[in-house]
PyMOL Python script that loads the backbone (N, CA, C, O; Angstrom):
from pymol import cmd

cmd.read_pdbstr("""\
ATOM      1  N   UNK A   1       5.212   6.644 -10.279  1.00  0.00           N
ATOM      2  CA  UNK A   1       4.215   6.857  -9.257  1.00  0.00           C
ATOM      3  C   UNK A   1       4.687   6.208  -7.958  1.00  0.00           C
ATOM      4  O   UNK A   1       5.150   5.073  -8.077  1.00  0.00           O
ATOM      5  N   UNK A   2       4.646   6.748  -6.728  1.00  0.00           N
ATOM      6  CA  UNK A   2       5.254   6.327  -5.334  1.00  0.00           C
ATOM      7  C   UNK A   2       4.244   5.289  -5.526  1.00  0.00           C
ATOM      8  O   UNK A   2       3.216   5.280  -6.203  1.00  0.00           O
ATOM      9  N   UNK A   3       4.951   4.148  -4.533  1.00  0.00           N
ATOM     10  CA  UNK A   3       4.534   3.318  -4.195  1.00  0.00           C
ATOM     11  C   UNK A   3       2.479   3.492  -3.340  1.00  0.00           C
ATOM     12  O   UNK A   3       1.360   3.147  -3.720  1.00  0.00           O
ATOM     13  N   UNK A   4       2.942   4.074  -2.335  1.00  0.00           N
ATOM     14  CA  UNK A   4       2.363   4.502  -1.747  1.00  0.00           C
ATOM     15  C   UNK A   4       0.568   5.061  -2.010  1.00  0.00           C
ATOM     16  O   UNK A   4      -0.472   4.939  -1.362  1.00  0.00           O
ATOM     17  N   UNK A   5       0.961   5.714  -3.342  1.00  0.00           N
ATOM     18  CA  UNK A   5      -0.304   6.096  -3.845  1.00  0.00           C
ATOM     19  C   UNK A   5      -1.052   4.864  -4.706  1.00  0.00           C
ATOM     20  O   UNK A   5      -2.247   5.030  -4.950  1.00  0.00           O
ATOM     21  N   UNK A   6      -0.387   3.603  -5.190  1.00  0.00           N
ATOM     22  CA  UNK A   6      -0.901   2.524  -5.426  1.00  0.00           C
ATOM     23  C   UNK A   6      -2.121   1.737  -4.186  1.00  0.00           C
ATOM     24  O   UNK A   6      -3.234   1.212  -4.224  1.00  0.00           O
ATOM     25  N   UNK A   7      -1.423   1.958  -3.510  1.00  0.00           N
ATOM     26  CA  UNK A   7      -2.485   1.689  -1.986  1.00  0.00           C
ATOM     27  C   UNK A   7      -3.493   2.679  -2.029  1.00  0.00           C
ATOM     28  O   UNK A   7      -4.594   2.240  -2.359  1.00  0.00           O
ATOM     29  N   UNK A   8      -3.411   4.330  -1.705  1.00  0.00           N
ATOM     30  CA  UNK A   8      -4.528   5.314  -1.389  1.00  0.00           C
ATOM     31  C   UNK A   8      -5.499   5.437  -2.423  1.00  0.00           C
ATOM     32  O   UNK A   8      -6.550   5.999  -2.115  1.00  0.00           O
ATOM     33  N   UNK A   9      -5.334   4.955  -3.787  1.00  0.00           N
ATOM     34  CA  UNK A   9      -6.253   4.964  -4.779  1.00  0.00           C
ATOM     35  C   UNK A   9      -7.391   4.001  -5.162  1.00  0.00           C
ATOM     36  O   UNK A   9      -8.558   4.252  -5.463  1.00  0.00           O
ATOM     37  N   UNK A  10      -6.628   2.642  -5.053  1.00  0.00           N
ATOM     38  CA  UNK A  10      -7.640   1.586  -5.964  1.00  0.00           C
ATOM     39  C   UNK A  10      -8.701   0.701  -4.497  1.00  0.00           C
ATOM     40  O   UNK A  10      -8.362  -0.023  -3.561  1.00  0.00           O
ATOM     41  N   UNK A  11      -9.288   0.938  -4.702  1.00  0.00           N
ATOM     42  CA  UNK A  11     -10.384  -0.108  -3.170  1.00  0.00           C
ATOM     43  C   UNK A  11      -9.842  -1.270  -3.406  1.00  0.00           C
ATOM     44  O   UNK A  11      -9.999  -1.743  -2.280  1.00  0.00           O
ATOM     45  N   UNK A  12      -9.214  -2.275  -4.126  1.00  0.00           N
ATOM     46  CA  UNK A  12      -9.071  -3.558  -3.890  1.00  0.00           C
ATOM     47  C   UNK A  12      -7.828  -3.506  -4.887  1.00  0.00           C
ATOM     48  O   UNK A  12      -7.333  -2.706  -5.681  1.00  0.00           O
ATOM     49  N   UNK A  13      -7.445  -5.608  -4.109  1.00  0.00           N
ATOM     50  CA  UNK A  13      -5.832  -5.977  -4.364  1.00  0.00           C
ATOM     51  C   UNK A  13      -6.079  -6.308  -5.863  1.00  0.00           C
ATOM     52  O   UNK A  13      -5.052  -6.719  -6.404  1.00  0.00           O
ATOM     53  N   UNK A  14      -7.485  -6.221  -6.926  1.00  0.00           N
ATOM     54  CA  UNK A  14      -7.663  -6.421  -7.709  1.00  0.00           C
ATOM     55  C   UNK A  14      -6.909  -5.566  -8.994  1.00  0.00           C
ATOM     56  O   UNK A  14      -6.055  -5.750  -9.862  1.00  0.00           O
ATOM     57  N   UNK A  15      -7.959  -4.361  -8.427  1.00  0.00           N
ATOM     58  CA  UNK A  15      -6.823  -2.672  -8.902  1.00  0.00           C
ATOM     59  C   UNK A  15      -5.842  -2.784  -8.569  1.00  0.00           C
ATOM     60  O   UNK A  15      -5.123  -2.168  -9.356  1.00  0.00           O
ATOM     61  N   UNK A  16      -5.175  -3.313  -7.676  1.00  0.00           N
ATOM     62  CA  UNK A  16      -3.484  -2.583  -7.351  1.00  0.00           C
ATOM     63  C   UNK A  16      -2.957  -3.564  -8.206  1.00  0.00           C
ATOM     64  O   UNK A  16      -2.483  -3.009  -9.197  1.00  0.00           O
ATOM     65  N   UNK A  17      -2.844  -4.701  -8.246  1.00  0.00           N
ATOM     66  CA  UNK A  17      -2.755  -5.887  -9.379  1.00  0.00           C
ATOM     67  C   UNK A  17      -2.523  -5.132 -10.623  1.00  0.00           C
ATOM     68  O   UNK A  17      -1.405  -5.088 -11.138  1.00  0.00           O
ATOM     69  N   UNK A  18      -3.628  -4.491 -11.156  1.00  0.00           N
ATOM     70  CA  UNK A  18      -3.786  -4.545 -12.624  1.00  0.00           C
ATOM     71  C   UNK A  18      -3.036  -3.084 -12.781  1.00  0.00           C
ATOM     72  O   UNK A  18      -2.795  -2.857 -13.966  1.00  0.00           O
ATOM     73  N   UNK A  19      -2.750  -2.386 -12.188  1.00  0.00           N
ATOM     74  CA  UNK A  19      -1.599  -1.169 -12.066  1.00  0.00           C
ATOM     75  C   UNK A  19      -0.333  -1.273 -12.070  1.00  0.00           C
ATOM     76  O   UNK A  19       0.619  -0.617 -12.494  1.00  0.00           O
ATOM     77  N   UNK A  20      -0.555  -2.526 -11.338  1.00  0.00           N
ATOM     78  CA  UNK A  20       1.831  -2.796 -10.696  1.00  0.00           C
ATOM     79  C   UNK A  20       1.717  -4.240 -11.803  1.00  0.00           C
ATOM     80  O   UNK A  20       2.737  -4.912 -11.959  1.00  0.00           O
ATOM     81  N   UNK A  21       0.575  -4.586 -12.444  1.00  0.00           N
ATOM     82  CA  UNK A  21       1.030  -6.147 -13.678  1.00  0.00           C
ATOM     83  C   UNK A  21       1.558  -7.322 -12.964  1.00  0.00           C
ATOM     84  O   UNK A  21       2.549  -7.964 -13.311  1.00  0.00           O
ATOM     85  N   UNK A  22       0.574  -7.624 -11.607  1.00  0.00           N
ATOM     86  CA  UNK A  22       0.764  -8.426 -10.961  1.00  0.00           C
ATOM     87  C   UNK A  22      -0.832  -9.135 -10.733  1.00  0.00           C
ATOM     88  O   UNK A  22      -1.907  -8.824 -11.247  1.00  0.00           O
ATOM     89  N   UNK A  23      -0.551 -10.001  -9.933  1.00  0.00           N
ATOM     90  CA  UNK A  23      -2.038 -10.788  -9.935  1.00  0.00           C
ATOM     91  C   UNK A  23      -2.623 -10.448  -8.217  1.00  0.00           C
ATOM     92  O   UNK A  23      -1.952 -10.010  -7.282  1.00  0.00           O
ATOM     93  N   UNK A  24      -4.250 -10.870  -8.234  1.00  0.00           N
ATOM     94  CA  UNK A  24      -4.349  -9.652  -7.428  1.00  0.00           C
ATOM     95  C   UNK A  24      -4.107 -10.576  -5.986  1.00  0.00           C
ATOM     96  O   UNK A  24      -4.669 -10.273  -4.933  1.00  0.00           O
ATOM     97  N   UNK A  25      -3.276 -11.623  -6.107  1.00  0.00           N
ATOM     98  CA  UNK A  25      -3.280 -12.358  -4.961  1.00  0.00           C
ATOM     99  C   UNK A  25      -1.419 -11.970  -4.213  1.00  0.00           C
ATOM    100  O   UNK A  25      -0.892 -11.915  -3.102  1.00  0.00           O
ATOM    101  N   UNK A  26      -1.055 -11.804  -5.531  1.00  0.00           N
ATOM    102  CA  UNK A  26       0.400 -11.116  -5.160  1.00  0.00           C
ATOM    103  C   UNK A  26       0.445  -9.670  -4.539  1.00  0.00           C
ATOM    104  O   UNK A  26       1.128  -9.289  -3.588  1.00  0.00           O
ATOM    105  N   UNK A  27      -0.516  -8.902  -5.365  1.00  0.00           N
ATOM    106  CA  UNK A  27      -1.145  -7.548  -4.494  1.00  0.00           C
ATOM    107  C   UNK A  27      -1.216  -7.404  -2.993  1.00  0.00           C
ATOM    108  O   UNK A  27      -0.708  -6.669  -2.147  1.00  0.00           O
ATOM    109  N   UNK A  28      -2.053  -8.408  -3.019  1.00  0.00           N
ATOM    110  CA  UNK A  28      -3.046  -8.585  -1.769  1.00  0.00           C
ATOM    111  C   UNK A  28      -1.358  -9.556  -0.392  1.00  0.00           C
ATOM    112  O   UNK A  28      -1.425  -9.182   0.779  1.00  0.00           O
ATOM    113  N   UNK A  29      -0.676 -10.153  -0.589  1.00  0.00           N
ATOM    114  CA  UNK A  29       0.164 -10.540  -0.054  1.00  0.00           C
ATOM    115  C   UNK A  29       1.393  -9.264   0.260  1.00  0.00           C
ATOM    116  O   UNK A  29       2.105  -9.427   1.252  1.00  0.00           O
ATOM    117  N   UNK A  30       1.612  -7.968  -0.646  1.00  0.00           N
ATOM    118  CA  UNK A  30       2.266  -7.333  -0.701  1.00  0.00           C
ATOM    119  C   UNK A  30       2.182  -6.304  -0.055  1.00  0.00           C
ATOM    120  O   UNK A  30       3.063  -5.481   0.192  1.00  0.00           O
ATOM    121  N   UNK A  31       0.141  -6.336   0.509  1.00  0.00           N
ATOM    122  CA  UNK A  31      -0.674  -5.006   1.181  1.00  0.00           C
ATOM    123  C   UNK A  31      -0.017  -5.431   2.529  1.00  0.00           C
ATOM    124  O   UNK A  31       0.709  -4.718   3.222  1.00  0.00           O
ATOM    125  N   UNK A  32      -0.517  -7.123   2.863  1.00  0.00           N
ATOM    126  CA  UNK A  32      -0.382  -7.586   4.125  1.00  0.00           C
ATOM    127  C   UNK A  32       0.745  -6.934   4.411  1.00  0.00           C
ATOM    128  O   UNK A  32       0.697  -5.899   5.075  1.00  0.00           O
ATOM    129  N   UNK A  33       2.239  -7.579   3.828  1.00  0.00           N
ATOM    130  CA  UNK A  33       3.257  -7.557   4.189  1.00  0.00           C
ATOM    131  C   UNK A  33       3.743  -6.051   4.736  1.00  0.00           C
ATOM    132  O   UNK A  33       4.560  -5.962   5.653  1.00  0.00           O
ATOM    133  N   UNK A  34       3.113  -4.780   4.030  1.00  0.00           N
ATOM    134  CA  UNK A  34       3.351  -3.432   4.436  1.00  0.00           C
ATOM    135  C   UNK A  34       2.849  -3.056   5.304  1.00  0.00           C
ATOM    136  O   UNK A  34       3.408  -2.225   6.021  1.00  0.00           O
ATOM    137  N   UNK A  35       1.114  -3.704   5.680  1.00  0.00           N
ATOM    138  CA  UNK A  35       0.514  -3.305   7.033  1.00  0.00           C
ATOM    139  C   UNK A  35       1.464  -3.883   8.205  1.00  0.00           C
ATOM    140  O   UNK A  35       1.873  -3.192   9.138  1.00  0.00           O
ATOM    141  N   UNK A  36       1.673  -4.868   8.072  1.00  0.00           N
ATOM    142  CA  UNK A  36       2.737  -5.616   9.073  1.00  0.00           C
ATOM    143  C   UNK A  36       3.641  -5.115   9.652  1.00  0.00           C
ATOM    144  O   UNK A  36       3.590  -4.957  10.872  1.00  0.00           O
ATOM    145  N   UNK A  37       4.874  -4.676   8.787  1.00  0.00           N
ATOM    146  CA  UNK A  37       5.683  -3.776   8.712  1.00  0.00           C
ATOM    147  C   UNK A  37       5.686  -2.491   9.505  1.00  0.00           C
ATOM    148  O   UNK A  37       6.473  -2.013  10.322  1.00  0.00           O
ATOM    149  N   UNK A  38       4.361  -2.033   8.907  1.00  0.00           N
ATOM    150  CA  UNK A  38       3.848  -0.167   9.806  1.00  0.00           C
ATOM    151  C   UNK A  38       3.210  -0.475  11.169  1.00  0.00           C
ATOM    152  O   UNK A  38       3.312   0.252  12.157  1.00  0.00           O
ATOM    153  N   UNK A  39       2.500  -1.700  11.103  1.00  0.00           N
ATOM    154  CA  UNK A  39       1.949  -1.997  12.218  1.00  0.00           C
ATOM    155  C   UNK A  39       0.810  -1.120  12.194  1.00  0.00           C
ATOM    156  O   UNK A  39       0.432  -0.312  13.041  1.00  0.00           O
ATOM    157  N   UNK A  40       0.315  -1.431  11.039  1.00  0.00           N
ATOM    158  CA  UNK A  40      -1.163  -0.469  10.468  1.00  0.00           C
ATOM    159  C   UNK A  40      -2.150  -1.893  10.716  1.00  0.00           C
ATOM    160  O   UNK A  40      -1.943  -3.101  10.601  1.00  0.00           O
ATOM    161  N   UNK A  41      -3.369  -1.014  11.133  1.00  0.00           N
ATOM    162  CA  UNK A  41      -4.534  -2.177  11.063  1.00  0.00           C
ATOM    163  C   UNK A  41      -5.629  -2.333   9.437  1.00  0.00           C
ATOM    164  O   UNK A  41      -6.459  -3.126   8.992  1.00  0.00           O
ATOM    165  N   UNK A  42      -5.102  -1.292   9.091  1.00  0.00           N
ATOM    166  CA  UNK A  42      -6.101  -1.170   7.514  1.00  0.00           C
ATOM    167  C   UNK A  42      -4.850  -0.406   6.719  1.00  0.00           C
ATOM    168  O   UNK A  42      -3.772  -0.100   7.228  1.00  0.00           O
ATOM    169  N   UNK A  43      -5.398  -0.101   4.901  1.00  0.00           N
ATOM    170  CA  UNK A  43      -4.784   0.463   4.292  1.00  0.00           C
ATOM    171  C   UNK A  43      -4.776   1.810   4.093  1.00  0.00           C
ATOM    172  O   UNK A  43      -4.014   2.413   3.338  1.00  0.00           O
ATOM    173  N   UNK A  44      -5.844   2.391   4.946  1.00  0.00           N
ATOM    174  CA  UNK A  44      -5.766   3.843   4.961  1.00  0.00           C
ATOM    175  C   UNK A  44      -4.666   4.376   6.237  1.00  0.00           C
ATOM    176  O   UNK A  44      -3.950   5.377   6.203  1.00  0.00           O
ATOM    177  N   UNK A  45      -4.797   3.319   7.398  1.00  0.00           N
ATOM    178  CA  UNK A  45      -3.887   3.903   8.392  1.00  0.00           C
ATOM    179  C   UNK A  45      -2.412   3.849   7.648  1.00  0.00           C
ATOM    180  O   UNK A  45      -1.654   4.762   7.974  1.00  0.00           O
ATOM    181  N   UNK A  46      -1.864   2.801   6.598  1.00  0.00           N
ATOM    182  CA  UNK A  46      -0.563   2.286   6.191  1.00  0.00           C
ATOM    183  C   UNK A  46      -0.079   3.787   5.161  1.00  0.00           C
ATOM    184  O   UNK A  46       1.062   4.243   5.087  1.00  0.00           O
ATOM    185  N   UNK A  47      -1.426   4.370   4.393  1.00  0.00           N
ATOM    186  CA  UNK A  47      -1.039   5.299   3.611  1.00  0.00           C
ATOM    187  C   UNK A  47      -1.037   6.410   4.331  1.00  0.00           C
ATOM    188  O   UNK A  47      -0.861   7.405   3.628  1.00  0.00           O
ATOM    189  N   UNK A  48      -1.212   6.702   5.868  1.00  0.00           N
ATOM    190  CA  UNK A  48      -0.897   7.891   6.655  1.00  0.00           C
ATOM    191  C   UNK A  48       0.138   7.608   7.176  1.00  0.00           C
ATOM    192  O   UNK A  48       0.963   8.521   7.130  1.00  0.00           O
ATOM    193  N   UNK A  49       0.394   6.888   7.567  1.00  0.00           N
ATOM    194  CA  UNK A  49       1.658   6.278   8.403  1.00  0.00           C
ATOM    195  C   UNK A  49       2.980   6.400   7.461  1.00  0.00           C
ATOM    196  O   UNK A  49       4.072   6.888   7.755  1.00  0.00           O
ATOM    197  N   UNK A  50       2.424   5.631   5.873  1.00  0.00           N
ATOM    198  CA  UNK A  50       4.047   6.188   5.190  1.00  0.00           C
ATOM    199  C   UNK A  50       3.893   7.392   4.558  1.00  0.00           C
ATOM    200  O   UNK A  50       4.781   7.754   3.786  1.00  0.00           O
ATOM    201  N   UNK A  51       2.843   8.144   4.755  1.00  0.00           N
ATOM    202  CA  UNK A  51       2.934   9.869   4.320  1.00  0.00           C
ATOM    203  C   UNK A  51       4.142  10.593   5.831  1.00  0.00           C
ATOM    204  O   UNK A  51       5.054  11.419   5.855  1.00  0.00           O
ATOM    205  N   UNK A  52       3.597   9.885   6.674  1.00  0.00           N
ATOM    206  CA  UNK A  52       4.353  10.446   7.563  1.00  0.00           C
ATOM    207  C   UNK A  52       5.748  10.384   7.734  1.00  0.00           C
ATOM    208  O   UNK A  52       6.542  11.291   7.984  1.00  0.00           O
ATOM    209  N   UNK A  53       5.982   8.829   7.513  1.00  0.00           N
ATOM    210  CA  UNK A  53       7.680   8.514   7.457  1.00  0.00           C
ATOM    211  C   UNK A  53       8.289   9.140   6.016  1.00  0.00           C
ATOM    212  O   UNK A  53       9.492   9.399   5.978  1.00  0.00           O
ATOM    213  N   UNK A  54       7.389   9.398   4.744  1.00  0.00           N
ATOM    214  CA  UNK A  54       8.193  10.042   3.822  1.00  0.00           C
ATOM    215  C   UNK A  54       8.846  11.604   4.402  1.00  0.00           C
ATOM    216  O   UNK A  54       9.944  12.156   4.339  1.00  0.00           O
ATOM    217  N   UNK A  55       7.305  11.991   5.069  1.00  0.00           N
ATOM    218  CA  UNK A  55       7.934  13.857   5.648  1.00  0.00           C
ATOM    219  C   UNK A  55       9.539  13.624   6.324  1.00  0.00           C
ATOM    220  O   UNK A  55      10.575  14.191   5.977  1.00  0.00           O
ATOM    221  N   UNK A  56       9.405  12.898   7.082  1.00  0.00           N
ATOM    222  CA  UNK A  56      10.240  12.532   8.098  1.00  0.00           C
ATOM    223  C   UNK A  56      11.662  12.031   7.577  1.00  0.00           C
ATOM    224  O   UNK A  56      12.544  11.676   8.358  1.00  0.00           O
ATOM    225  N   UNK A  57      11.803  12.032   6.244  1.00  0.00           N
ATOM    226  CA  UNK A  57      12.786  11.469   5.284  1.00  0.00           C
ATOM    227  C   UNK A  57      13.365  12.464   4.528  1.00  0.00           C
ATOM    228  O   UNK A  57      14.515  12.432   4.092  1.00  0.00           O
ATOM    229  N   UNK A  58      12.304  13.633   4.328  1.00  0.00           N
ATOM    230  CA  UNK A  58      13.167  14.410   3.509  1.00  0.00           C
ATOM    231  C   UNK A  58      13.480  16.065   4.382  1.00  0.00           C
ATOM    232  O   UNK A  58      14.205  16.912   3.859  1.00  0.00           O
TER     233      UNK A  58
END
""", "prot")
cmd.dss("prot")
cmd.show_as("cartoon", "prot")
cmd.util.cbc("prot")
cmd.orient("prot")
């Protein structure tokens, strides 16, 4: 499963945690670190933003 859709699915770093077998504070450090990155202000802008850079890749 892309990365990516781990973010657009679960409402919290709780769910993404218990999907990727991480804890949900490592989640939640891993969301930051990607909004950062995209220079997204939330996790819905981060999962449009890398829908976009995937198009843009292949």
């Amino acid at each position: 499963m892309p990365r990516s859709r781990n973010l657009a699915g679960p409402t919290n770093s709780r769910e993404i945690g218990e999907r990727l077998f991480i804890s949900a504070k490592t989640a939640s450090v891993h969301v930051s670190a990607i909004l950062r990155k995209l220079g997204a202000a939330s996790r819905t802008e981060a999962v449009f933003l890398g829908g976009q850079l995937a198009e843009l890749a292949t």
